[in-house]
C-alpha distance (Angstrom), angle and dihedral (degrees) to the residues before:
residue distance angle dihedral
X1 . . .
X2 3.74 . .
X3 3.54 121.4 .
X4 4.11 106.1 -83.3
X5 3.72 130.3 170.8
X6 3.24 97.5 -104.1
X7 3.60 118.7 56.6
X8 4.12 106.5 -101.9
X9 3.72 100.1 -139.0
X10 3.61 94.6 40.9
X11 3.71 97.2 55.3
X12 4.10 83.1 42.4
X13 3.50 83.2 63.7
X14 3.62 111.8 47.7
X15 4.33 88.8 35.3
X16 4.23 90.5 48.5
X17 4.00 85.4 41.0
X18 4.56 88.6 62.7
X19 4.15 83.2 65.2
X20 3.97 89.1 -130.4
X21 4.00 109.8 173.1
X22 3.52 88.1 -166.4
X23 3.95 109.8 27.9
X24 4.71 83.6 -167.4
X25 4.53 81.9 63.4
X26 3.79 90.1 57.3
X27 3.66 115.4 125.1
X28 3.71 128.6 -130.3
X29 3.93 85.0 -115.2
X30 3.81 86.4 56.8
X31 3.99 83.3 40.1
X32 3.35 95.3 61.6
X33 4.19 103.5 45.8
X34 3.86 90.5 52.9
X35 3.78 90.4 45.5
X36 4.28 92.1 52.1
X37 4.00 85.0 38.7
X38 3.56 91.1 63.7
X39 3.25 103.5 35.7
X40 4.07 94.1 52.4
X41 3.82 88.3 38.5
X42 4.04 86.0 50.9
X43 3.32 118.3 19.9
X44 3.67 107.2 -127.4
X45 3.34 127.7 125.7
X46 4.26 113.3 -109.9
X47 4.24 118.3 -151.1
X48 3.97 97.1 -135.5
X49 3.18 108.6 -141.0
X50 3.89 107.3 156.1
X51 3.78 102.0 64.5
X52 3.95 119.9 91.0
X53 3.98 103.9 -151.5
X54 3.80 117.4 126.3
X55 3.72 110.3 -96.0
X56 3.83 95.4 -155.5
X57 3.46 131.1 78.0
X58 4.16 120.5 -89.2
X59 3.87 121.8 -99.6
X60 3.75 109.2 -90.2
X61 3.99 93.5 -143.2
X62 4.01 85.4 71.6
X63 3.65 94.3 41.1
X64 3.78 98.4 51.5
X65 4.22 92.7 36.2
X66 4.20 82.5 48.9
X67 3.81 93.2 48.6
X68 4.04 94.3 41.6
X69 4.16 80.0 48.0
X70 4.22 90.0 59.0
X71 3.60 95.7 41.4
X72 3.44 91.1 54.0
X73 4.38 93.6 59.3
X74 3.46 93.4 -101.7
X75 3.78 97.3 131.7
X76 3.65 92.5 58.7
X77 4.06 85.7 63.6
X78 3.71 128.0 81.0
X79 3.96 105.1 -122.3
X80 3.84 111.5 -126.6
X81 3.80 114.9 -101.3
X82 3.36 96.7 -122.5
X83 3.65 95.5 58.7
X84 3.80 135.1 -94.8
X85 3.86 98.4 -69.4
X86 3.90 100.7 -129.9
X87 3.73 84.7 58.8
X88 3.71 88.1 54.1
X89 3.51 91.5 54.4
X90 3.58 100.1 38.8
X91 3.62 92.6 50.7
X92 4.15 90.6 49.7
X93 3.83 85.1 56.2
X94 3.80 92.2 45.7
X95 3.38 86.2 50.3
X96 3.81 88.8 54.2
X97 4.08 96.4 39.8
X98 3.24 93.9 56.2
X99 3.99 120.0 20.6
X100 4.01 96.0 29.2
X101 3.63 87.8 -125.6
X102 3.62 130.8 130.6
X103 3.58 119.2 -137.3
X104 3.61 116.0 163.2
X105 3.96 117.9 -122.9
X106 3.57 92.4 -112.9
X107 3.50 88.4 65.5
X108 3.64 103.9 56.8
X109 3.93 108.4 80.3
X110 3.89 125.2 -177.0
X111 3.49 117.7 -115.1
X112 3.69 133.4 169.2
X113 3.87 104.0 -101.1
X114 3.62 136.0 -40.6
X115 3.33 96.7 -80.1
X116 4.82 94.2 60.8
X117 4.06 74.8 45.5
X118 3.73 97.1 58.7
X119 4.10 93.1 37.6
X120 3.62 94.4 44.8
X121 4.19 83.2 48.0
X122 3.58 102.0 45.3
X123 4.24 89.2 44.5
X124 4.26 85.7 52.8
X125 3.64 91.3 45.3
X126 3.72 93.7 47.8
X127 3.82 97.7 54.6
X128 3.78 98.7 53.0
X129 3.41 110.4 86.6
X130 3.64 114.0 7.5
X131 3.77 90.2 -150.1
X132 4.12 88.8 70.5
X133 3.66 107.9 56.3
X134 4.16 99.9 156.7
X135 3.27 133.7 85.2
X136 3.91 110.9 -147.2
X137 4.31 112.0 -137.4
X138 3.87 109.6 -155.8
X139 3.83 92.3 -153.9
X140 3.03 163.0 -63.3
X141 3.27 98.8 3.4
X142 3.86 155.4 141.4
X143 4.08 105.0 -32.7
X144 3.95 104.9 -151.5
X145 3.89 82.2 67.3
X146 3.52 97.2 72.0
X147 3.23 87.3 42.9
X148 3.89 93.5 55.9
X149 3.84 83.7 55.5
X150 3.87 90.7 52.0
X151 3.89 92.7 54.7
X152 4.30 85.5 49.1
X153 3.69 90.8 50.2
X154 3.43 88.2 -127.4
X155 4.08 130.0 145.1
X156 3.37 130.6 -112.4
X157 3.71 139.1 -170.2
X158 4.17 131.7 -167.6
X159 3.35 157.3 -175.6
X160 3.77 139.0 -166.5
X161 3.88 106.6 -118.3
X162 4.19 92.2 -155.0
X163 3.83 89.5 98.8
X164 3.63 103.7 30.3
X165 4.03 99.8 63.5
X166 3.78 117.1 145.4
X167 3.35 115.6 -21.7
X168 3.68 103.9 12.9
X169 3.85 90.5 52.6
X170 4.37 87.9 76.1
X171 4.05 93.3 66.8
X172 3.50 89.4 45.6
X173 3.90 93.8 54.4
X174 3.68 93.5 46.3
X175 3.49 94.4 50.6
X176 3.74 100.7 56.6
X177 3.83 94.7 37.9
X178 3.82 100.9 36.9
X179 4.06 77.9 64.6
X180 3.71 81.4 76.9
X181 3.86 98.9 -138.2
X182 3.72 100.4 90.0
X183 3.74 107.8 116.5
X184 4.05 103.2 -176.8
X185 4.57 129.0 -22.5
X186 3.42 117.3 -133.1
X187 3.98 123.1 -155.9
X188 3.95 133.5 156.6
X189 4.17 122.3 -127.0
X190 2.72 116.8 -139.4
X191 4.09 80.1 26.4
X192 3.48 128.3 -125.0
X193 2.98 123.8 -112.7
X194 4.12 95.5 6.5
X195 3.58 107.4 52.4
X196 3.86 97.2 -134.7
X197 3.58 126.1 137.3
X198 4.35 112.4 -145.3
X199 3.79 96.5 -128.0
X200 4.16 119.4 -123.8
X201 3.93 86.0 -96.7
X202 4.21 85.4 56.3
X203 3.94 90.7 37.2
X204 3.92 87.5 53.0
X205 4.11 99.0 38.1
X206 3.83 75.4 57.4
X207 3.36 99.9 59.3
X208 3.48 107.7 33.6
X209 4.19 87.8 56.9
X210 4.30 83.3 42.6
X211 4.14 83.2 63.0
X212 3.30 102.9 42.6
X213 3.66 95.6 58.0
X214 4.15 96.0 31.1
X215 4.04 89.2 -116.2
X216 3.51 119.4 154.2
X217 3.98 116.1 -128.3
X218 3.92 116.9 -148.3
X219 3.28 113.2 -151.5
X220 3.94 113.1 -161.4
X221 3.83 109.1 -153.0
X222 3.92 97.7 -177.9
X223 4.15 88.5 135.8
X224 3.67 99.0 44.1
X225 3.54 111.4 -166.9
X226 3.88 91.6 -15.3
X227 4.30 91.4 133.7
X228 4.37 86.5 109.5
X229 3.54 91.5 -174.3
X230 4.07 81.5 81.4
X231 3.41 130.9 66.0
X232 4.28 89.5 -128.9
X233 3.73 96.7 148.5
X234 4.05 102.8 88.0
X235 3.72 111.4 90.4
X236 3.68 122.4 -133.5
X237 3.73 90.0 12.0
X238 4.44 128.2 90.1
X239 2.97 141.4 -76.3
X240 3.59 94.6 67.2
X241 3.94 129.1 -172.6
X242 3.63 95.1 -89.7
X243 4.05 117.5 -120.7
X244 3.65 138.9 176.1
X245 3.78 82.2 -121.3
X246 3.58 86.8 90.0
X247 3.83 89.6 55.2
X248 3.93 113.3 23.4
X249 3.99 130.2 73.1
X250 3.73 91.9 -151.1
X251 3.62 120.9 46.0
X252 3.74 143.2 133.3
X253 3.76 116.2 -155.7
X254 3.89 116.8 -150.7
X255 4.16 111.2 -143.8
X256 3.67 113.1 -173.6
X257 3.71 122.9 -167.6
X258 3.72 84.0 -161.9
X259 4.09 109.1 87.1
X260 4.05 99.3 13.5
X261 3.80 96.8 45.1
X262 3.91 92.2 27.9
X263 3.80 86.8 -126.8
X264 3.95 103.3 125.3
X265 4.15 84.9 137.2
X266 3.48 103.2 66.2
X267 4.04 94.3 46.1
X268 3.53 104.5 -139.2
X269 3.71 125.0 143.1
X270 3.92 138.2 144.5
X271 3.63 136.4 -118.0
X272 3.63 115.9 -146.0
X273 3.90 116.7 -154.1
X274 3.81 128.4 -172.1
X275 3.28 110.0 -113.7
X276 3.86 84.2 -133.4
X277 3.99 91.0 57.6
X278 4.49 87.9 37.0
X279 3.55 94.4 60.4
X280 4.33 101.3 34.9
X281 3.63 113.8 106.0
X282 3.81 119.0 -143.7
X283 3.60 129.5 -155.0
X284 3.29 96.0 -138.8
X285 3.92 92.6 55.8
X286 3.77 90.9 41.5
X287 4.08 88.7 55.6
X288 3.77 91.6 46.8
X289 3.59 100.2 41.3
X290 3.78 107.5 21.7
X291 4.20 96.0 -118.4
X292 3.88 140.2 -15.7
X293 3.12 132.8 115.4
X294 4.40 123.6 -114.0
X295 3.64 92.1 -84.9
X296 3.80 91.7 39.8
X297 3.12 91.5 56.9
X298 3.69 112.8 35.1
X299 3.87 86.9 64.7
X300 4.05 102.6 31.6
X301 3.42 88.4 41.4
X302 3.59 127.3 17.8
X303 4.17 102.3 22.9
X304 4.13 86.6 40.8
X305 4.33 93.2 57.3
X306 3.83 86.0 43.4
X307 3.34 102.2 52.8
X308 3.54 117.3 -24.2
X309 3.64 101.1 -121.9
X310 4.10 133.7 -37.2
X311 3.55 130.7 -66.4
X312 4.01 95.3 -80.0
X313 4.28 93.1 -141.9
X314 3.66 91.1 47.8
X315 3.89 91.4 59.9
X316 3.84 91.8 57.9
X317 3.64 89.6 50.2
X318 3.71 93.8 46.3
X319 4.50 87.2 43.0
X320 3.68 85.0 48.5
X321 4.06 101.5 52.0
X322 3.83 91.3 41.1
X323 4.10 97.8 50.1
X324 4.22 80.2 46.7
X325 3.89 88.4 50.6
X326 3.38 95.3 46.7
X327 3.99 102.8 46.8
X328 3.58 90.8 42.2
X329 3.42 110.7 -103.9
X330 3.87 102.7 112.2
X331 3.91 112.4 51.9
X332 4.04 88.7 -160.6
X333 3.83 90.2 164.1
X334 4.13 85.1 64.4
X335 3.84 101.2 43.4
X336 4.25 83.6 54.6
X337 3.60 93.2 48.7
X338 4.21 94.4 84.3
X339 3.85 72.7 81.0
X340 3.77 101.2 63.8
X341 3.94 82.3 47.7
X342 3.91 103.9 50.0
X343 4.30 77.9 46.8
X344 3.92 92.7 56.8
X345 3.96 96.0 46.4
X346 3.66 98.3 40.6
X347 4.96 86.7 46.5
X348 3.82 79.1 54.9
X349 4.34 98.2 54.8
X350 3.90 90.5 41.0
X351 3.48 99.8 44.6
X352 4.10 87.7 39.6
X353 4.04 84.0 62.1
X354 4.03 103.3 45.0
X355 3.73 97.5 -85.1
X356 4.32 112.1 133.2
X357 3.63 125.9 -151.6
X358 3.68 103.9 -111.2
X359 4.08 100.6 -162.6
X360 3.70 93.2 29.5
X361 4.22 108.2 141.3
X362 3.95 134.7 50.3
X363 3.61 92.3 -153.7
X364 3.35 102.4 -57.1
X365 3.70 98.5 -16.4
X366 4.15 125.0 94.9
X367 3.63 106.8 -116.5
X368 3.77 119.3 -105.8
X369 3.77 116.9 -99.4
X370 3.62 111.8 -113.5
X371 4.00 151.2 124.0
X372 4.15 87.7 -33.9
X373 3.13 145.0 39.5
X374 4.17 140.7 153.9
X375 3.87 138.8 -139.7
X376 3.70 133.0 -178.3
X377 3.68 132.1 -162.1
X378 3.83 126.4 -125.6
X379 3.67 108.0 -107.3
X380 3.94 92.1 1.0
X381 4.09 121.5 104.3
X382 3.76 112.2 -145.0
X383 3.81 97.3 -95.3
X384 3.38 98.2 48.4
X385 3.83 89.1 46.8
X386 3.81 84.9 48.7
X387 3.56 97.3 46.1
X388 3.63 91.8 51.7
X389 3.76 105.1 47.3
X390 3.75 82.3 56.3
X391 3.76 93.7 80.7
X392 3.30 86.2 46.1
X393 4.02 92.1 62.1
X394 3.90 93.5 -110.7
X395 3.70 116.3 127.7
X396 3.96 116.7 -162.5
X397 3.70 135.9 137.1
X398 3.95 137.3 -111.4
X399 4.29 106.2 -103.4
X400 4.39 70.6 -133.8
X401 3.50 94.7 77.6
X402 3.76 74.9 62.4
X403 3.17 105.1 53.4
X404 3.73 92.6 -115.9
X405 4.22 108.9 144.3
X406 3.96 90.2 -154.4
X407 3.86 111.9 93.4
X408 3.89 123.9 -115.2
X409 4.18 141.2 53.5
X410 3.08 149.9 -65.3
X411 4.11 127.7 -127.1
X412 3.61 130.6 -166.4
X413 3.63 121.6 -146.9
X414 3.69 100.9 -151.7
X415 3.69 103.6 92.8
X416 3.06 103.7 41.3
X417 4.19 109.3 122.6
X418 3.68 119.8 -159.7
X419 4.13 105.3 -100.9
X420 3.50 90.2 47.5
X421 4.16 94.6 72.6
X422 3.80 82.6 72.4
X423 3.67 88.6 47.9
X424 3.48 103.2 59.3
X425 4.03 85.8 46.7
X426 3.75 86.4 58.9
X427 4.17 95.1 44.8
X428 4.20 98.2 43.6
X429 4.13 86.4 47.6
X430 3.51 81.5 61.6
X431 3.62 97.8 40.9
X432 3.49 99.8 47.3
X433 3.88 87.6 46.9
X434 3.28 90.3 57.9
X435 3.99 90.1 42.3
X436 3.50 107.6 38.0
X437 3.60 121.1 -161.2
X438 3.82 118.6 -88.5
């Protein structure tokens, strides 16, 4: 073995000491315990790269409305499980600043992150009509959700959307949902890991398939307005973050506080529903729970068993950054940007040393530069290309824990601290001359 930065047979070691049949399957849990092993066992500093926490620090206007919240008693209070009401209202005019969308605040319930809103949706979903028991994944995409359907013995289906942009993504649709089992589809956008944005034509293919076959399309927001080649920042004013709100009957947006408002800690997010899909009754709801409607029961029913409401201080944080969003007094889009610039420098040093950027057009459009992005290696699948850059102190993930069938990694911008640009430089000269270009 070629001299590396980390020491080969100690990061042999620690990686064959995880019991990992198939080192390109670990997760970014897993990920992250070999990458602390080795760098307590050796002392070198690792460039994290695999773990998707903000990297910046969280909007003030939630912290000081969440602290004002608690000194006024309001931890010793259960929250309501409908949601504190000016954060239903606030998120309906959120909604409306910045998507052009309407969605009533009845229909915008508090939960505790993203990831309760996707369980909590894929549960409802699944319980409708007992002839539809999949949820469809437009991938690659976010791996803890499959794993949420795992844990709800549901089934799944997917499909990699790199060959099926614009117009070949319609016969795809059709033929999963004109199957007649598809309960809900799931995608990310901006996407993680990719990058890519689906395009209004996509976003409106999408929804005109969703109605014909009465699926619901879920919509996971968690980089809100994060596509920095647009100006999306301005409320009330275009471009919007596009949406298949604009185009689908039956949708459930996912709103995270976590990435826009750099306020993953607090776990407080909101889940959108059409008022179309809020107010339907199902049969198969109505047999399992005697009555209710979708919205009804995703938050009498399903959100209440799961957790009983949302963390009541978070809500006023989460009221308080989206009224300062929305009349113009917090530029969110800008403090999230550092992002799209960490992404730009660190395309430049892999692509400088032989690396290719795997998800790299909408269409015919570069994709924006922003909290992901993924590389591949010539004649290198993604876990070997992960596995190697390890002894190199470079922690990434395989796109397969993704479900992506294309061949390479993912890398996360947040982490990344200023000296270590110059770092990475040093450590991929070294890799690729140790792996020279085929």
């Amino acid at each position: 073995m070629k001299h590396t930065p980390i020491d080969y047979q100690t990061a042999k070691r620690v990686i064959e000491s995880y019991g990992l049949p198939d080192f390109g399957r670990a997760t970014i849990r897993e990920m992250v315990a070999i990458s602390a092993q080795l760098e307590k066992e050796t002392g070198t500093e690792f460039i994290h790269m695999e773990m998707g926490v903000p990297g910046l620090k969280p909007s003030q206007t939630g912290v000081e409305a969440e602290i004002e919240a608690l000194r006024g008693g309001i931890a010793a209070i259960y929250p309501d499980i409908n949601g504190l009401e000016a954060l239903k209202n606030e998120a309906s005019r959120f909604i409306r600043a910045f998507v052009n969308v309407d969605v009533p605040p009845e229909c915008c319930v508090p939960v505790t992150g993203s990831m309760q809103g996707t369980y909590a949706s894929f549960l409802t979903c699944g319980q409708c009509d007992p002839e539809k028991d999949t949820i469809l994944f437009i991938d690659p995409g976010f791996p803890v959700q499959k794993q949420q359907i795992a844990v709800l013995g549901y089934k799944y289906a997917s499909f990699d959307v790199y060959d099926c942009r614009g117009e070949k993504l319609r016969p795809v649709l059709e033929r999963f949902l004109s199957a007649g089992n598809i309960a809900a589809m799931i995608y990310s956008n901006p996407n993680n890991p990719g990058w890519f944005c689906l395009t209004e034509g996509e976003l409106q293919t999408v929804g005109d398939v969703a109605n014909r076959y009465g699926t619901v399309v879920i919509e996971d927001l968690a980089y809100f307005a994060m596509d920095f080649r647009k100006p999306l920042g301005t409320p009330f004013r275009p471009p919007y973050q596009a949406s298949v709100a604009n185009y689908a009957d039956y949708y459930i947006l996912q709103i995270s506080a976590s990435k826009a408002f750099s306020y993953a800690g607090q776990r407080i997010g909101v889940t959108a529903i059409s008022d179309k899909l809020y107010h339907r009754r199902y049969g198969g709801l109505t047999r399992r729970y005697g009555g209710g409607t979708f919205g009804t029961v995703y938050i009498h029913r399903v959100l209440y068993a799961l957790s009983s409401g949302t963390s009541h201080s978070a809500q006023y944080a989460l009221a308080a950054m989206f009224k300062a969003a929305s009349d113009g007094r917090l530029d969110f889009v800008s403090e999230v940007r550092e992002y799209g610039v960490r992404a730009a420098r660190l395309k430049r040093i892999f692509l400088n040393h032989g690396f290719r950027i795997v998800y790299d057009l909408d269409l015919d459009e570069p994709i924006a530069d922003g909290f992901y992005f993924t590389v591949a290696r010539p004649g290198m699948t993604g876990g070997q290309l992960m596995e190697e850059l390890v002894y190199y102190g470079i922690s990434t993930i395989s796109l397969s824990t993704a479900n992506s069938s294309q061949e390479g990694l993912r890398v996360c911008t947040s982490f990344i601290r200023p000296h270590q640009y110059r770092l990475l430089e040093e450590r991929l000269t070294l890799f690729e001359a140790n792996h020279p270009a085929l």
